[in-house]
C-alpha positions as CSV (number, residue, x, y, z in Angstrom):
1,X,109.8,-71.7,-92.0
2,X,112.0,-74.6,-93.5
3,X,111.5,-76.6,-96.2
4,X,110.5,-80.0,-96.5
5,X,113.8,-82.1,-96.8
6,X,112.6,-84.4,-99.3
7,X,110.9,-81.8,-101.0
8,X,114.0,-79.8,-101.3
9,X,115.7,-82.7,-102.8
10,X,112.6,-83.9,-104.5
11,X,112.7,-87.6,-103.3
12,X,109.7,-89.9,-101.3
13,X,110.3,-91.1,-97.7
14,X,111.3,-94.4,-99.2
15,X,114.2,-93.0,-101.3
16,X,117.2,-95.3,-100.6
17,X,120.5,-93.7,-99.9
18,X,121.9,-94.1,-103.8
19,X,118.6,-92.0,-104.5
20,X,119.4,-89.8,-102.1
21,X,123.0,-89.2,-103.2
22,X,121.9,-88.9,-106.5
23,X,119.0,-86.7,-105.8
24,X,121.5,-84.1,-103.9
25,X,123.8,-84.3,-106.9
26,X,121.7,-83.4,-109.0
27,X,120.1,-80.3,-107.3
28,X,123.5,-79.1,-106.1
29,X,125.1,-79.2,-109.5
30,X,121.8,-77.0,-110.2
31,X,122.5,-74.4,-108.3
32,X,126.3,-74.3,-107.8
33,X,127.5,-71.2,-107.1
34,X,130.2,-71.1,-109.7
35,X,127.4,-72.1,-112.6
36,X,125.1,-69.1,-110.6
37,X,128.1,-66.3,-110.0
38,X,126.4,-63.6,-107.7
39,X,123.1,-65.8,-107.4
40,X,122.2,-65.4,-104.0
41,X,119.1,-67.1,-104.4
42,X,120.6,-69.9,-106.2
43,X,123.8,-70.0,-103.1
44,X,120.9,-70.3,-100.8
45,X,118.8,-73.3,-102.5
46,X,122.6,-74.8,-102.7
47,X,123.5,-74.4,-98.8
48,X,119.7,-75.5,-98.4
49,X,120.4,-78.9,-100.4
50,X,123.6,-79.1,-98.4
51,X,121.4,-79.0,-94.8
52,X,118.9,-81.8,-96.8
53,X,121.9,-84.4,-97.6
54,X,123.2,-84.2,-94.2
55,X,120.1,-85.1,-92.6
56,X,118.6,-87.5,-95.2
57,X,122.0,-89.4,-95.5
58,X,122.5,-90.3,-92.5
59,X,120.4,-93.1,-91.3
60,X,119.9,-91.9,-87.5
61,X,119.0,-88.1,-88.3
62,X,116.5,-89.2,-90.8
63,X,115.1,-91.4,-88.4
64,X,114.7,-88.4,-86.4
65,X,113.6,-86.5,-88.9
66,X,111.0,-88.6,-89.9
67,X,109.7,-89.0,-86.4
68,X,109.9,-85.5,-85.1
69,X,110.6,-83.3,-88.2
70,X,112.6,-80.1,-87.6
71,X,112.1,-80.0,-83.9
72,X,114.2,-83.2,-83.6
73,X,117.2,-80.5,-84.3
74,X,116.4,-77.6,-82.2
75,X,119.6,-77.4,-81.0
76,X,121.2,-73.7,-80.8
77,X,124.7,-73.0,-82.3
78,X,126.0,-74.5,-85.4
79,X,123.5,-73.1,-87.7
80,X,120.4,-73.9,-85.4
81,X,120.8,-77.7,-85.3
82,X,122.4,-78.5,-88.4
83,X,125.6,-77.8,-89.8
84,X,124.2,-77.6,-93.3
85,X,122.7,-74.1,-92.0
86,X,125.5,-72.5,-91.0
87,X,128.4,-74.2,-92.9
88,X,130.5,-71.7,-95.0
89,X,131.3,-72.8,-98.7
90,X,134.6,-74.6,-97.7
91,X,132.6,-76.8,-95.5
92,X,130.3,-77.6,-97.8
93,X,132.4,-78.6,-100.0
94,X,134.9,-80.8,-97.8
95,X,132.1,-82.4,-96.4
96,X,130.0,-83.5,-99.4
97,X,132.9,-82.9,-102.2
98,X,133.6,-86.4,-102.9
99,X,130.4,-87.5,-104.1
100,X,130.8,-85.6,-107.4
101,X,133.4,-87.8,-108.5
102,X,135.5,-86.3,-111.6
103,X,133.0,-83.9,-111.5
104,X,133.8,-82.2,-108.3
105,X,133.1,-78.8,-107.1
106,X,136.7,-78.1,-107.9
107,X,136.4,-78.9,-111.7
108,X,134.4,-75.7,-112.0
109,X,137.0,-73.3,-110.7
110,X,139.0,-73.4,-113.4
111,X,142.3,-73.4,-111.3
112,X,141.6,-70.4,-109.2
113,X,138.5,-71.0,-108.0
114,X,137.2,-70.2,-104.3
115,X,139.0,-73.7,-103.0
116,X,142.4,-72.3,-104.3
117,X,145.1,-74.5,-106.0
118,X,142.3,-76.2,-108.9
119,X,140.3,-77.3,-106.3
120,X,141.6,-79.4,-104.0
121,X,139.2,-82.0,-101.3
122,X,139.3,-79.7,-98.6
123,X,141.4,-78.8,-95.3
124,X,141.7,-81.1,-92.7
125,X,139.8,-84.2,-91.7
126,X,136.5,-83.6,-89.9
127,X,136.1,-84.1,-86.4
128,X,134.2,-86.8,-84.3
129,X,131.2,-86.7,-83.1
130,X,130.6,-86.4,-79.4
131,X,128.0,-87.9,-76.5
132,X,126.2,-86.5,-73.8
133,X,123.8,-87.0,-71.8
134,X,120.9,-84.5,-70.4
135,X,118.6,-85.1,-67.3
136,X,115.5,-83.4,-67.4
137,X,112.3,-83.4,-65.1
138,X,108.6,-83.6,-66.1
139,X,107.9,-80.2,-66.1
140,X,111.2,-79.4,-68.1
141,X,109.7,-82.3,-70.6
142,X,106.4,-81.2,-71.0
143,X,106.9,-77.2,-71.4
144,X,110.6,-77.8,-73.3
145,X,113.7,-76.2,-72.0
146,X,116.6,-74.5,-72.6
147,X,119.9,-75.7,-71.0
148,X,123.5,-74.6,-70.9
149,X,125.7,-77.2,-70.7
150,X,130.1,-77.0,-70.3
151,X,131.1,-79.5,-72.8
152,X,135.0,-80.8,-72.7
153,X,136.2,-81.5,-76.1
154,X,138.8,-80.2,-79.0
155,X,138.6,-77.1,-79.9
156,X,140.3,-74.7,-82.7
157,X,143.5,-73.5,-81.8
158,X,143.2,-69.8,-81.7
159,X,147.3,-69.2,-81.8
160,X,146.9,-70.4,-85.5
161,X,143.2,-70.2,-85.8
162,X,143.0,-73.9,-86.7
163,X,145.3,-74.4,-89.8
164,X,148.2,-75.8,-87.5
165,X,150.9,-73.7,-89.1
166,X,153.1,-70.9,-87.4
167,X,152.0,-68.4,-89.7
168,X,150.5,-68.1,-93.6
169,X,154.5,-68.3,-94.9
170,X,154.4,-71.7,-93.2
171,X,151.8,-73.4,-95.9
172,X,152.9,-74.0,-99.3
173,X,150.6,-76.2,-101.4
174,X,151.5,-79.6,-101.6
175,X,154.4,-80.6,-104.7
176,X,152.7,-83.7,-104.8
177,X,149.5,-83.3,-106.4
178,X,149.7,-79.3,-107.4
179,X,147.3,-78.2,-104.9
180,X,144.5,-80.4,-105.9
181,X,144.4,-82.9,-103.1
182,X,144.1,-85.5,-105.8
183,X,146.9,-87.7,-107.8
184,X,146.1,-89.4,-111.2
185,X,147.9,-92.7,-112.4
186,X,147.7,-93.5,-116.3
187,X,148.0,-97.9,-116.5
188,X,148.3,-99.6,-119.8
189,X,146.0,-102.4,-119.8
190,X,144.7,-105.3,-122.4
191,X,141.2,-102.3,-122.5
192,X,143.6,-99.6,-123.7
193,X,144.8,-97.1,-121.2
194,X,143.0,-96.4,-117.9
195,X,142.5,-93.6,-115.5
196,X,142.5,-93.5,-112.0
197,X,142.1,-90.6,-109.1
198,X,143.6,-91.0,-105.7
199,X,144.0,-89.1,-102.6
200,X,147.7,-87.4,-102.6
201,X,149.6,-89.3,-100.2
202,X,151.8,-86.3,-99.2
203,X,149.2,-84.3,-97.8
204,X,146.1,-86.2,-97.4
205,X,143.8,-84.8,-100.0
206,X,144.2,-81.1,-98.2
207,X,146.4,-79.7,-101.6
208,X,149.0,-78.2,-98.8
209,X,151.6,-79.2,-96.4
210,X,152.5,-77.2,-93.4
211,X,156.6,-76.4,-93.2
212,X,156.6,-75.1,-89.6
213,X,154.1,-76.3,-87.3
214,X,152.2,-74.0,-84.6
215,X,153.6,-74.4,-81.2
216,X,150.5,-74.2,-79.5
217,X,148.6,-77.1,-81.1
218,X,152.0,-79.0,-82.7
219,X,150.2,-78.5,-86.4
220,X,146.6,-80.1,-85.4
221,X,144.6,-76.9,-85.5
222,X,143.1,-78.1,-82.4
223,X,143.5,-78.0,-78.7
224,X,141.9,-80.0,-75.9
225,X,139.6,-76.9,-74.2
226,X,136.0,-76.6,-73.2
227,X,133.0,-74.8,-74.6
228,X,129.9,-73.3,-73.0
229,X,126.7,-75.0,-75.5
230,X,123.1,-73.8,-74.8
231,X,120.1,-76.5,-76.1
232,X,116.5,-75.5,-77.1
233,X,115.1,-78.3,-76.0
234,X,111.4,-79.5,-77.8
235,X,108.5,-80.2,-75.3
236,X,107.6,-83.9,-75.4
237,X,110.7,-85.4,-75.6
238,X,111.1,-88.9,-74.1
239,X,113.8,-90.7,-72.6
240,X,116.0,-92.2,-75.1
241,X,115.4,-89.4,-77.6
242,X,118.7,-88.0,-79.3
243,X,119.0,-84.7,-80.6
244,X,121.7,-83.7,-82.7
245,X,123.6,-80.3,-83.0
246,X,125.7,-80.2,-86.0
247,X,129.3,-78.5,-85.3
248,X,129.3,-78.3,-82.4
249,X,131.6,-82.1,-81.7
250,X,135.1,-82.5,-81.9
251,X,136.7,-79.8,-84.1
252,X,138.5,-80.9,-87.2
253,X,141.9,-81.1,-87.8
254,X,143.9,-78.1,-89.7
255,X,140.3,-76.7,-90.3
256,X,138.4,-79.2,-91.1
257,X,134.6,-79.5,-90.2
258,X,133.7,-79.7,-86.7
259,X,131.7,-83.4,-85.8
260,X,128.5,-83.1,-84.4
261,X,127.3,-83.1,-80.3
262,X,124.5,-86.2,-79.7
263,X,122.3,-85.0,-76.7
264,X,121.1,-88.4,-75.1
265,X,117.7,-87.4,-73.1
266,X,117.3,-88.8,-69.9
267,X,114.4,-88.6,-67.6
268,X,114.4,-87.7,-63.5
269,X,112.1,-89.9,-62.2
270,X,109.0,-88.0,-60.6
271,X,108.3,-88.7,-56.7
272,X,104.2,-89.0,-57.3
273,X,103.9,-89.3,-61.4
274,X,104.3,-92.1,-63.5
275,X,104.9,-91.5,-67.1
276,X,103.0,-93.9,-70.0
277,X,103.5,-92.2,-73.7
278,X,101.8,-89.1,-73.7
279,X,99.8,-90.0,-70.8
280,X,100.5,-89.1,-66.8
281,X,99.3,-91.6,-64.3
282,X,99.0,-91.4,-60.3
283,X,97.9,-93.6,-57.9
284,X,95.2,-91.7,-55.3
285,X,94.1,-93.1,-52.0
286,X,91.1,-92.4,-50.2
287,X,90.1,-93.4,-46.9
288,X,86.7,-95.5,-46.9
289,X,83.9,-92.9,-45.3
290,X,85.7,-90.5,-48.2
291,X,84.6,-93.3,-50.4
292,X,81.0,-93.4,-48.8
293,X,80.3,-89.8,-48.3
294,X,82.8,-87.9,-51.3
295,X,85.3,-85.5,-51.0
296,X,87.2,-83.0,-52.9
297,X,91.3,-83.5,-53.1
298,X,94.4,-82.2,-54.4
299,X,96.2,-84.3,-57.0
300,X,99.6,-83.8,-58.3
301,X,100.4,-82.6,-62.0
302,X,102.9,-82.1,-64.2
303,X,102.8,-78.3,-63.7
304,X,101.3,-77.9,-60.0
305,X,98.2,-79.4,-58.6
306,X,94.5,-79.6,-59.5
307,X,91.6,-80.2,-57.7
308,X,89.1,-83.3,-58.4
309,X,85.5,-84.3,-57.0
310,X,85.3,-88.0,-55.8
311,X,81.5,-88.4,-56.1
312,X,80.0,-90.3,-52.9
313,X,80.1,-94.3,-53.3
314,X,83.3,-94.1,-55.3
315,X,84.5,-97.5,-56.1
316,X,88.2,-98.6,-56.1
317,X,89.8,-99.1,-59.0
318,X,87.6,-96.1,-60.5
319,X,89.9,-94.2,-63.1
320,X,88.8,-90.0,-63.2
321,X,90.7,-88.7,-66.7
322,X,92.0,-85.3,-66.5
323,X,92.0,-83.8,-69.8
324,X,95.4,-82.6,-71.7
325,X,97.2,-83.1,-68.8
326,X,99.8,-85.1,-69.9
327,X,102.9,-84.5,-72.0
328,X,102.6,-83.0,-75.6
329,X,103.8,-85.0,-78.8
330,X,107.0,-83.3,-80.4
331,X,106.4,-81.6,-83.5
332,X,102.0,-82.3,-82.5
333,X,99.5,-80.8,-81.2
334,X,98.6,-83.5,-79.7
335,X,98.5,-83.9,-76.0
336,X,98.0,-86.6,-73.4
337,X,95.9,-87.1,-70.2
338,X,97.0,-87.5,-66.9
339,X,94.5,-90.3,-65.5
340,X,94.2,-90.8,-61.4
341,X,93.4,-94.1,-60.4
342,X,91.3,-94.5,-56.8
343,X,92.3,-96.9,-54.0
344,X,90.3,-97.4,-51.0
345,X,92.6,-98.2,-48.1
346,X,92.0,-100.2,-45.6
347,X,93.2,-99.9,-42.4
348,X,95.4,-102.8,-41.1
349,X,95.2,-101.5,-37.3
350,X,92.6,-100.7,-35.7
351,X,91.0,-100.2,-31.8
352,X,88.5,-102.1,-29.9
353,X,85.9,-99.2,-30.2
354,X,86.9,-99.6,-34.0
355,X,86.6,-102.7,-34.8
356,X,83.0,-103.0,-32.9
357,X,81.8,-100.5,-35.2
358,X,82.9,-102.4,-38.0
359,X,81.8,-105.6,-36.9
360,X,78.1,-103.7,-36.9
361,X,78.2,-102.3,-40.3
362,X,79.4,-105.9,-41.8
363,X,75.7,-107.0,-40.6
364,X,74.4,-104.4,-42.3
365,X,73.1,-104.8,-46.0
366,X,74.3,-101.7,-47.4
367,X,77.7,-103.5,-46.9
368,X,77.2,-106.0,-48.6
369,X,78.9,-106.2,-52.0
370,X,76.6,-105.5,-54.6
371,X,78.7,-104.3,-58.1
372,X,76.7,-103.0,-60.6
373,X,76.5,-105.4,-63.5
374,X,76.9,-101.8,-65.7
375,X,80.3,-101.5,-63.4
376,X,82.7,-101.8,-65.8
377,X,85.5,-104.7,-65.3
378,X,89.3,-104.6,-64.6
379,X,90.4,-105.5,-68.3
380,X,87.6,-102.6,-70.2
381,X,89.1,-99.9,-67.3
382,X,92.8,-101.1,-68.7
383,X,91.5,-100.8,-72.4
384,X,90.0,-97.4,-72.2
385,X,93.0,-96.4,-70.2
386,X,95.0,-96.4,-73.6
387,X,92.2,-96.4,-76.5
């Protein structure tokens, strides 16, 4: 079972970003592999910390998060939802490099560490993030689903495998910055000398340039192409709910991180059922001697049809409340109730024989309306509807 996010990075549901940042610095520098060599338990806890910062950093997955926990990820493909799950080292450390400042992952590779070159910021430049939407009925909704989907987007270039050169002799590292990715300038001011660090402007932070280009991709890595994505999707989702699968957007240039695929949910609108939160509400009518005498009827659910009892001298407007009928919370055991509201209708044509039988009964006392002052009223029905 996962781990708490904020637990993993040891900071409250109120931690603003800078905390955040921090937080992740902090237990990443922990448990760097390069201060752990051969720790797998320590490269796990850092990958882990990894998965927490991508979530809890950006502002729309933790409101996800927050609302709907793991489930609000359950996305298959690109480590199970999240990219922080199945992102290699490299990614990692493009992604979420620049937060260590001067301190950066590369510092502790000593010049031929795993990034090659004294570390540089990382390969390529990490692709967009892409939109789609997903139509799914109400018994899709409330049981969850899983759906294959053909998604057109850029994808690596598998003539070069996505570093955009011809071959490997085509990539020298970059004359500009040494292979780190990163240039220094020394100024003389009134303060005494000062330092700063800049992206290499001859290769854009990747520490290599490309001499021939592949001819399949021109030197982007990527290709426009299609890929087949399947989606575990959580019962109880709602329409407007976004799930996000990391990795598997846009690719990223000459390697670079792939963006992420936003699922939009949309609902299919239901030909008897109307949806209210959790709850499931349908309008049943009943003729008027069903009304007097009682029946038994079919009503439509979410997963089929049930039978219910009208008792004899049913009222209209009377609500009957079918129990954990309705559509599950995500991430809950909670469950809603689908609730069937009765209307008597009344005919608008009827025949001579008909209407003298009608006109007897409307003499008659027993027709005479009579509501029961325990007979609850219009706005307590409403209320009890939703308490």
């Amino acid at each position: 079972m996962k781990r708490d996010f904020y637990e993993i990075l040891g900071v409250s549901k109120t931690a603003s970003q800078e905390e955040i940042k921090k937080a992740y610095r902090k237990v990443a520098m922990q448990y760097h592999p390069d201060r752990n060599p051969g720790d797998k338990a320590s490269e796990e806890k850092f990958k882990e910390a990894a998965e927490a910062y991508e979530i809890l950093n950006d502002a729309d997955k933790k409101a996800q998060y927050d609302r709907f926990g793991h489930n609000a990820f359950n996305g298959r493909g690109g480590g199970g939802g999240y990219s922080g799950g199945g992102m290699n080292m490299d990614d990692i450390f493009s992604q979420f490099g620049d937060i260590f400042g001067d301190e950066g992952f590369g510092s502790f590779f000593g010049g031929g560490g795993r990034r090659g070159g004294g570390g540089s910021r990382g390969r390529g430049s990490r692709g967009s993030n892409l939109r789609v939407k997903l139509k799914m009925n109400y018994e899709e909704i409330a049981k969850g689903a899983t759906k294959t989907i053909k998604v057109k987007k850029h994808v690596k270039c598998t003539t070069c495998q996505g570093s955009g050169a011809k071959d490997k002799n085509s990539v020298q590292t970059c004359s500009g910055c040494g292979g780190s990715g990163q240039v220094r300038k020394v100024q003389n001011t009134f303060l005494g000398q000062m330092q700063t660090v800049t992206t290499c402007p001859t290769c854009n932070g990747e520490g290599s340039t490309i001499t021939n280009k592949c001819t399949s991709c021109k030197g982007e890595g990527r290709v426009y192409g299609e890929e087949t994505v399947t989606i575990d999707i959580p019962a109880g989702v709602a329409e407007g709910m976004q799930l996000s699968i990391s990795g598997k957007g846009n690719a990223g240039e000459r390697g670079g991180s792939a963006g992420d695929l936003i699922v939009l949910i949309e609902e299919e609108a239901h030909p008897q059922l109307h949806r209210d939160g959790l709850n499931v509400a349908f309008d049943l009518h009943i003729s008027f001697p069903d009304a007097v005498f009682g029946t038994q009827v079919e009503v439509p659910t979410i997963d089929g049809r049930a039978k219910i009892k009208i008792p004899a001298g049913t009222q209209s407007g009377k609500i009957f409340r079918l129990k954990g009928k309705g559509f599950p919370q995500v991430n809950s055991y909670e469950k809603g109730d689908q609730l069937i509201q009765v209307n008597i209708w009344t005919p608008q044509n009827v025949s001579s024989e008909e209407k003298n039988m009608l006109e007897k009964m409307q003499q008659s006392e027993h027709f005479e309306p009579k509501p029961d002052k325990n007979e609850k009223s219009f706005f307590d029905k409403v209320r009890d509807m939703f308490s």
